[in-house]
N, C-alpha and C positions, 0 to 999 in steps of 0.2 A: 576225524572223530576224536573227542576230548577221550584222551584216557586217564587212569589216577594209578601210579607206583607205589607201592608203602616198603622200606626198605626196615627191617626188623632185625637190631641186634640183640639177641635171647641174652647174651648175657656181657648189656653194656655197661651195668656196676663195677663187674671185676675189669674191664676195660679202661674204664675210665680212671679206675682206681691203678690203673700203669701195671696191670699183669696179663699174662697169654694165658693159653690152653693148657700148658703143662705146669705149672705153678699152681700148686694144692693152695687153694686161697678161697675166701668166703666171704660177705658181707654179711652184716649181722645189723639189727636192727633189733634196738633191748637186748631180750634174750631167746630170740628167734633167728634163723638163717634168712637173709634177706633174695640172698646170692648168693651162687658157688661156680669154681672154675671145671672145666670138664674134668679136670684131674682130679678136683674132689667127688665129683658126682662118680668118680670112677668107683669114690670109697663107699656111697650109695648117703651121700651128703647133701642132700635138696633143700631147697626153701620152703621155709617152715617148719622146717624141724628145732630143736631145743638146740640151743650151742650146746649145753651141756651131753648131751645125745652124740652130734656130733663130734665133738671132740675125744670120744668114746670108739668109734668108727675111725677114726682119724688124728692119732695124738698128735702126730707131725703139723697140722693144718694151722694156717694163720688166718688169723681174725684181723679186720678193719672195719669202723662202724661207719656206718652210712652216708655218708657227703652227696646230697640230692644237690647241693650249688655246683659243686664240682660236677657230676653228672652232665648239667644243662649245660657250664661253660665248655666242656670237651668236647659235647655232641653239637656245638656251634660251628667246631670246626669240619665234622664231618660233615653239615651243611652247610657250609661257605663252599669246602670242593664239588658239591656237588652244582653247585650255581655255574658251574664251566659249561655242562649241560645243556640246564635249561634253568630260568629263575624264579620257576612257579615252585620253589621249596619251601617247605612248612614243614616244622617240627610239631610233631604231636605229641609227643611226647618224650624224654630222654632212650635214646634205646630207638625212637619210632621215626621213620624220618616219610614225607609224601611227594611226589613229583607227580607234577598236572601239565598233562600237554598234549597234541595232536601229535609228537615227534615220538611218543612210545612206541616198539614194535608190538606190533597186532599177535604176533607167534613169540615162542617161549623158545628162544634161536640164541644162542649163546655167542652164536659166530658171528651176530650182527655185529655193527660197527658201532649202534650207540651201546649197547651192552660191554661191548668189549673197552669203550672207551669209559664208561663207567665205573669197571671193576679196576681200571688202573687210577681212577680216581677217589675210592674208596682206599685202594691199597698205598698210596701216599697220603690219603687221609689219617693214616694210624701212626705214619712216620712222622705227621705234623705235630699229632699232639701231643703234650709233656705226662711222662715222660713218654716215648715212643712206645711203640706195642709191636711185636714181629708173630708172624701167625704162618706154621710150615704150609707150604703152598698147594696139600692135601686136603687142609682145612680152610674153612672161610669164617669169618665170624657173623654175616649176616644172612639173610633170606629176603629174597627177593619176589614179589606178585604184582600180578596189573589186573586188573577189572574196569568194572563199569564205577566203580562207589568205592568206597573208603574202604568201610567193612568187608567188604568182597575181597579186597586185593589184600589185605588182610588176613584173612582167612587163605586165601593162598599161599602167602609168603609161610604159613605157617605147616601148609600140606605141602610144600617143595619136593621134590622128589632128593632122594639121598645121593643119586649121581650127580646133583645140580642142584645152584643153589635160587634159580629162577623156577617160575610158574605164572603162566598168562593164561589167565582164562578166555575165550573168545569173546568178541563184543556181543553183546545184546545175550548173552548166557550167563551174565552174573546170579539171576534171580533162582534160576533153575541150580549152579551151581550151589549157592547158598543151601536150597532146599535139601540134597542130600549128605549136609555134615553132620557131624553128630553133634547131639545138643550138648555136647563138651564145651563146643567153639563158641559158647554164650560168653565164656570167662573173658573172652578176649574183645568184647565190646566198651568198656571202661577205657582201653588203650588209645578208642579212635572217637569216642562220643560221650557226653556231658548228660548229666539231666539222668541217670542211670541209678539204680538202686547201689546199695553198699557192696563192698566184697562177699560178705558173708552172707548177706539177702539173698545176691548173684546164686550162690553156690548152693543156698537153701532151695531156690527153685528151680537148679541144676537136680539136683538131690527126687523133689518132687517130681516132676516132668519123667526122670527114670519110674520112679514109684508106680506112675499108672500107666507105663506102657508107650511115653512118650521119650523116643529116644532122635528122632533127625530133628531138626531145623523145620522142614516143611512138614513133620507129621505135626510140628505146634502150631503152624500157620494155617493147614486144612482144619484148623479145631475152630469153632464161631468164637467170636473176639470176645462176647459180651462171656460165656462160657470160661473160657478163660481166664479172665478176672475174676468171673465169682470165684473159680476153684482156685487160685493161685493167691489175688489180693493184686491192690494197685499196682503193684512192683512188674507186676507182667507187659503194663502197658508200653513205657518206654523200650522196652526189649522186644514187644513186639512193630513197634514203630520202625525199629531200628533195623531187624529183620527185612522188614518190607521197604526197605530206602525211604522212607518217609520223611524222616530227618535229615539237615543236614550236621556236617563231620562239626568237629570243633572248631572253635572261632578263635583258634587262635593266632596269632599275625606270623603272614608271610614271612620268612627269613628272609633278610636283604643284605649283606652282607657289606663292608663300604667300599669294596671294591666297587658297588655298583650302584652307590647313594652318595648324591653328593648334594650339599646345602649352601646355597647362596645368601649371605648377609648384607645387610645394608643397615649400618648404623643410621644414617640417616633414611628415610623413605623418598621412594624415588620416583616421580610422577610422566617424568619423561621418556616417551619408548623405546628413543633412542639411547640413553643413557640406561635402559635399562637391560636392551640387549647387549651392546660394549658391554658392560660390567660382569655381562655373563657368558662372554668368551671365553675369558680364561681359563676355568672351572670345564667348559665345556670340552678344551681340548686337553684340558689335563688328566678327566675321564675317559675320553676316549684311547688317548696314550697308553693307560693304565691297562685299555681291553685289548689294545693293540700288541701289550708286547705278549701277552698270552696266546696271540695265534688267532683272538676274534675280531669280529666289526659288529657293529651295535646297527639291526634296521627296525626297531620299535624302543621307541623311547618315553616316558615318562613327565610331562611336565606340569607340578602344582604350583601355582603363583599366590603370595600371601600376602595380604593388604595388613596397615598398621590396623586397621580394624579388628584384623582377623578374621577376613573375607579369605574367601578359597576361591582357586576357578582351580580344575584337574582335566588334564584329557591326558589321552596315550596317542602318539603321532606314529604314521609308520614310512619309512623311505620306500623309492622305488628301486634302491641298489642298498646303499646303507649311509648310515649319517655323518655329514663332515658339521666339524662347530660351526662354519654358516649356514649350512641349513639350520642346524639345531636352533640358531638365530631369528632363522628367517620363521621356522615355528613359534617360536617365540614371540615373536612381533603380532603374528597373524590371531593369535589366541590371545595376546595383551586388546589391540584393536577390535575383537571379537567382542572381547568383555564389555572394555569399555562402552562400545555402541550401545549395549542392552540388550541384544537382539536372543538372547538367551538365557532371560533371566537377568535380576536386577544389576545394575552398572557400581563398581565398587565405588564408594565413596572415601579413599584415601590411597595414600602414595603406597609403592611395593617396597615391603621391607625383609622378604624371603619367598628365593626361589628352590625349587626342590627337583635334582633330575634325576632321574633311575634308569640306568640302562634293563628293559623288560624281556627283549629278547635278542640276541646275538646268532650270528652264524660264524661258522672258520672265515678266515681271511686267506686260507689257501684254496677252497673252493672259486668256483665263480664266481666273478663279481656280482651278475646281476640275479636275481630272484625272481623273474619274471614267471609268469604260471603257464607260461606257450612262447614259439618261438616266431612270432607273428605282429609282435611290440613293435613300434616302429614311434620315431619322433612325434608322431601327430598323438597318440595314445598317452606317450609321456606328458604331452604339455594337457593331455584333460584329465590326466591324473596329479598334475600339480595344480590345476583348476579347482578339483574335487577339493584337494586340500584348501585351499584358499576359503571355497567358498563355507568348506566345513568351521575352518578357524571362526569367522565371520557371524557367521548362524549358528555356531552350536553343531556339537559331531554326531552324525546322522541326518544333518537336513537336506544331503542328496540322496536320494532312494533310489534307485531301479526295478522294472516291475519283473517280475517271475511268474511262471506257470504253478498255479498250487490245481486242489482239488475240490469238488464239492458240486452237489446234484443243482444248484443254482448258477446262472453266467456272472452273477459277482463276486461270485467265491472260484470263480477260475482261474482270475489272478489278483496277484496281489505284489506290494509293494516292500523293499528291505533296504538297510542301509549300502551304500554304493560300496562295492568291493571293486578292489583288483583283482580277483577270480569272477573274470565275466564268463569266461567257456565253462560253464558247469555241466557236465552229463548229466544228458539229457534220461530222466527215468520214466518205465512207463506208471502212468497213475491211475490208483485204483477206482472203477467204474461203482458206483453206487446203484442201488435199484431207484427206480425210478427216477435216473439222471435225464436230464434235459439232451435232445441230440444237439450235435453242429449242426452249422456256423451257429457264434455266441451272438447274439445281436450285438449293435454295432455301440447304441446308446441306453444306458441303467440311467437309470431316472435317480437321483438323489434319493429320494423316499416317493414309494408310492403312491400313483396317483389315484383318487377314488373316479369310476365310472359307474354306468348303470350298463348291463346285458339284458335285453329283452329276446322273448321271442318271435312267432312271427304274430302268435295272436294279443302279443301286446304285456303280457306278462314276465314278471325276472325269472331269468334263468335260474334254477334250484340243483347245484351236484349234491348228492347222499353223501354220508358217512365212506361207501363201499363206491365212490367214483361212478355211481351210474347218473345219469343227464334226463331229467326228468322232460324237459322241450329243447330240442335243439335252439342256439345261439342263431337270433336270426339278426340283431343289429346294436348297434353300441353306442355310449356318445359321454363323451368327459361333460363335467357340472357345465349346467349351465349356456352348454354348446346344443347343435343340430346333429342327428340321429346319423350313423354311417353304418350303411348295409355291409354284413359281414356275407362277403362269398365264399369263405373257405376259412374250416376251422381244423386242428389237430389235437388230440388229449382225450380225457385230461392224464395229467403225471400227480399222481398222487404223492406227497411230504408230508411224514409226522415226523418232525425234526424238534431236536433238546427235549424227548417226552421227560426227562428224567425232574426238568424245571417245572416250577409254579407255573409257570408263565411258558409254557409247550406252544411250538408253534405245528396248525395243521394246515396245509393247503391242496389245491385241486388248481393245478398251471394247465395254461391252453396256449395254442397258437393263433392267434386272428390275422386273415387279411381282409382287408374291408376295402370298398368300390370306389374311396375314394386311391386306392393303392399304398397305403401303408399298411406293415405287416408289424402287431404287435406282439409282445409275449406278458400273457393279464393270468390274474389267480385271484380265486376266491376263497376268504378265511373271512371263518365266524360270519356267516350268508352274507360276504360284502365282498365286492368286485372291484381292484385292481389295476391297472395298468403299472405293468413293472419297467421292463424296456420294449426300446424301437427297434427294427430291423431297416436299417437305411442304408 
C-alpha cells in the first residue's frame, strides 16, 4: 500500500541560515519576526512579533533578513540525501520535505531499519550543507508523519509525540484521524496545498469557527457544506475540499537529484537503433557506477526518448534482479522499435536527438540479488517475464493483462482484467457478497451485449415481473428474433438489481435461470419490460 511521509523542519530559516538550537538568532522579515531559534523562543521571541519587541525581550539576539533562495538551495540538499531512500521526493515546500512509497513502515517503530537509516541520513544532511549545522543528540530538528494524504501526514508530523520525533497514523485511519484535531491545524494547510485562501483569511476563519462553537476538524465537516459557505464565505470551500482529501497536494516537481538524472545528447539526430543504443552505453554505465559506489543497484528505471520534433515516447522499465547497461540497452531498443511501429500511438517523424534516464527505484546491493515475490521462480518464469517485457516495449506498457478475481452481483463483474505484474501470487481475499448476487458456477459464455428474446407463457402471452419481483404467468418458452420457440423446463429467480440508482440513467433488472428442451441453460433478465439473454451456461 502507497503511503505519503512529510518530513517538517519547524524551524528551517534559522537552519538554513547556518545556526543550531542554541544560538539566540531570528529571522526577520520587514519589521516583523519571520523565525527564531529555540534559544530565542526561550526569551519568549516568536514569529510575528515586532523586532522592535523583540529585541526588548532579547538585547543579545541577532537579526538576519530573510534569504527564501537560500532557503530552497539548502533544503535541495536535504532532499538529495533523502533519494538514498527512496526517489519519490518532493519538496513542498522549504522547511517541508514528502516521501511516497510502498517501503514506508505501516507503525511509528523507531527501531525500524528504514527509520533508522533515515535519521542517519538527515543527520549528514546538516553536515552537507554550507555552513554545516551540529544539533546535541537530545534534540532533532525535524518531525516526522505518515498517512494516507499529504495533509494527514502533516498533521502528524506536527502532533509527534515529545519522546520521538516519528508519528504514523494507521492506513485507512487518516480520515477519522483528521476528524479529531483542532481546528488550529487549518493554519497548516498552505504548507502542503495551492488554491487556499490568504494567511490572514486562514486565521480569520480559524477565529470564526471558535466563535460559534466550532472547535475540531470533523465538527466543521458534520456541518452541511452549503451551510458553511453561507456562514463563512467562499474561503471555506477549498479548506473544506482539503479536509476531505478531495484535492490533490501541490504540483510541484519531483526532486531528482543528478545523481539520478542523467541526459543523453546528440548534436546531430540519430535515426538508427543501433547507433542509438551504442551512444547510450556509456551514460548508462556511468550512472550505474555512480549508484554502485553508494552501496545500491538500480531495478526500475526511467526511459524518455526525444525526437528533433520534439516527440516524446516515456515508459518506466522494471528488471527481474536489477539493471546492467545492456539490459538498460536492450530496453532501449525495445521501446525505440515499439515507437517506431506505431502500435501505440503515432510513429515519430524524426531522428532522436535526446535521451533521458532516471534511475526511479533502487535497492542495497548488499541485500540479495534477486527481488523475486516467492521462491518458486525458476527459468521458465524468467524468460515470460522478459517476454512480457518485450511484448510491452512493442504494444505500449500494459498491453499484457491478466485476469483477476473482482466483485459484483453480475458474472461479468466477477472478473476482470489488469496490467501483467510480476506479483502473480497475490492473497487470496475473501469478497464481499452483495444482496441479490447471482449463485455459482458463473456461466461459462457473457454474450458481448445483450441479446434481445421474447418469454412467453404457456397461454401465449409475455412474461410481466412487477416492480417487487413477483411473476405474474410463469415462463413457459422462449426464442431469440426471428428464430423457433424452445420450451423452457426449468426456471430459477428472479434476483432482483437496482444498480447506479444514484445516475440519470439507473439500471433495474429481474435475472432468471432458464433451461430449455433443447438443453441449453441460459441466464436472461428483463429491464424496462424487455427480455434479455445475457449469457450461456456450456
Amino acid at each position: 500500500m502507497i503511503r505519503i511521509g512529510v518530513i517538517r523542519y519547524p524551524d528551517w530559516p534559522i537552519i538554513a541560515a547556518g545556526y543550531g538550537p542554541t544560538d539566540c538568532v531570528a529571522i526577520i522579515d520587514k519589521t516583523r519576526i519571520y523565525s527564531s531559534s529555540l534559544a530565542a523562543r526561550d526569551y519568549q521571541v516568536i514569529p510575528g512579533m515586532p523586532v522592535a519587541r523583540a529585541l526588548a525581550l532579547c538585547p543579545t539576539l541577532q537579526l538576519h533578513p530573510i534569504n527564501r533562495a537560500r532557503e530552497h538551495e539548502q533544503f535541495a540538499v536535504i532532499a538529495e540525501h533523502c533519494t538514498i531512500l527512496t526517489p519519490f521526493v518532493q519538496i513542498l515546500h522549504p522547511g517541508v520535505l514528502q516521501l511516497t512509497g510502498s517501503q514506508l513502515p505501516q507503525q511509528s517503530n523507531d527501531d525500524s531499519e528504514f527509520w533508522i537509516l533515515l535519521f542517519a541520513a538527515l543527520a549528514d544532511a546538516l553536515k552537507a550543507i554550507e555552513p554545516p549545522v551540529s544539533y546535541p543528540d537530545a534534540v532533532t530538528p525535524y518531525l516526522i508523519g505518515v498517512a494516507d494524504t499529504v495533509y494527514g501526514a502533516l498533521v502528524a508530523a506536527h502532533k509527534s509525540p515529545k519522546n520521538s520525533q516519528l508519528h504514523s497514523v494507521a492506513a485507512g485511519e487518516t480520515r477519522r484521524f483528521l476528524h479529531t484535531q483542532a481546528i488550529d491545524m487549518l493554519a497548516l494547510l498552505p504548507l502542503v496545498h495551492h488554491g487556499l485562501p490568504a494567511k490572514g483569511e486562514l486565521q480569520q476563519l480559524i477565529y470564526d469557527c471558535k466563535e460559534v462553537g466550532v472547535f475540531t476538524c470533523g465538527a466543521l465537516l458534520a456541518l452541511p457544506r452549503t451551510t458553511v459557505i453561507d456562514r463563512f464565505g467562499t474561503i471555506a470551500q477549498p479548506v473544506l475540499n482539503a479536509l476531505s482529501a478531495e484535492v490533490a497536494p501541490t504540483s510541484s516537481a519531483v526532486f531528482i537529484p543528478n545523481q539520478r538524472r542523467f541526459v543523453i545528447e546528440f548534436a546531430t539526430a540519430l535515426t538508427d537503433l543501433s547507433a542509438v543504443a551504442f551512444a547510450a552505453r556509456r551514460t548508462f554505465d556511468k550512472g550505474l557506477a555512480v549508484l554502485h559506489d553508494t552501496g545500491l543497484a538500480c531495478y526500475q528505471a526511467g526511459l524518455s526518448i526525444v525526437t528533433e520534433n520534439d516527440e516524446r515516447s516515456e515508459r518506466s522499465w522494471q528488471a527481474r534482479e536489477y539493471f546492467t547497461a545492456a539490459l538498460l540497452q536492450e530496453r532501449l531498443r525495445w521501446q525505440l522499435e515499439g515507437w517506431r511501429a506505431g502500435t501505440n500511438g503515432p510513429a515519430p517523424s524524426a531522428g532522436v536527438t535526446q535521451i533521458i534516464f532516471i534511475i526511479e527505484r533502487t535497492v542495497s546491493s548488499r541485500q540479495q540479488p534477486t527481488l523475486l515475490y516467492d521462491a518458486t521462480d525458476n527459468a521458465r518464469t524468467a524468460l515470460l517475464d522478459t517476454a512480457v517485457s518485450r511484448i510491452d516495449g512493442l504494444l505500449g506498457q500494459g498491453a499484457v493483462t491478466q485476469p483477476y478475481r473482482a466483485a459484483g452481483r453480475h458474472p461479468a463483474q466477477w472478473f476482470d482484467t489488469r496490467p501483467w505484474s510480476r506479483k502473480r501470487h497475490i492473497t487470496a481475499r475473501p469478497l464481499p457478497v452483495f444482496a441479490n448476487q447471482l449463485p455459482s458456477p458463473a456461466p461459462a459464455t457473457l454474450y458481448p451485449s445483450p441479446r434481445p428474446i421474447e418469454v412467453h407463457a404457456a397461454n401465449g402471452t409475455p412474461v410481466v415481473v412487477t416492480g417487487r419481483g413477483i411473476i405474474l404467468d410463469a415462463p413457459h418458452m422462449m426464442r431469440f428474433s426471428a428464430q423457433s420457440w424452445d420450451v423452457i423446463t426449468a426456471w430459477a429467480g428472479p434476483w432482483l438489481a437496482n444498480e447506479r440508482w444514484w445516475e440519470t440513467e439507473k439500471r433495474r433488472a429481474a435475472r432468471f435461470q432458464f433451461v430449455t428442451e433443447s438443453g441449453l441453460a441460459y441466464l436472461v433478465a428483463q429491464s424496462n419490460s424487455r427480455w434479455f439473454a445475457e449469457a450461456l451456461y456450456d
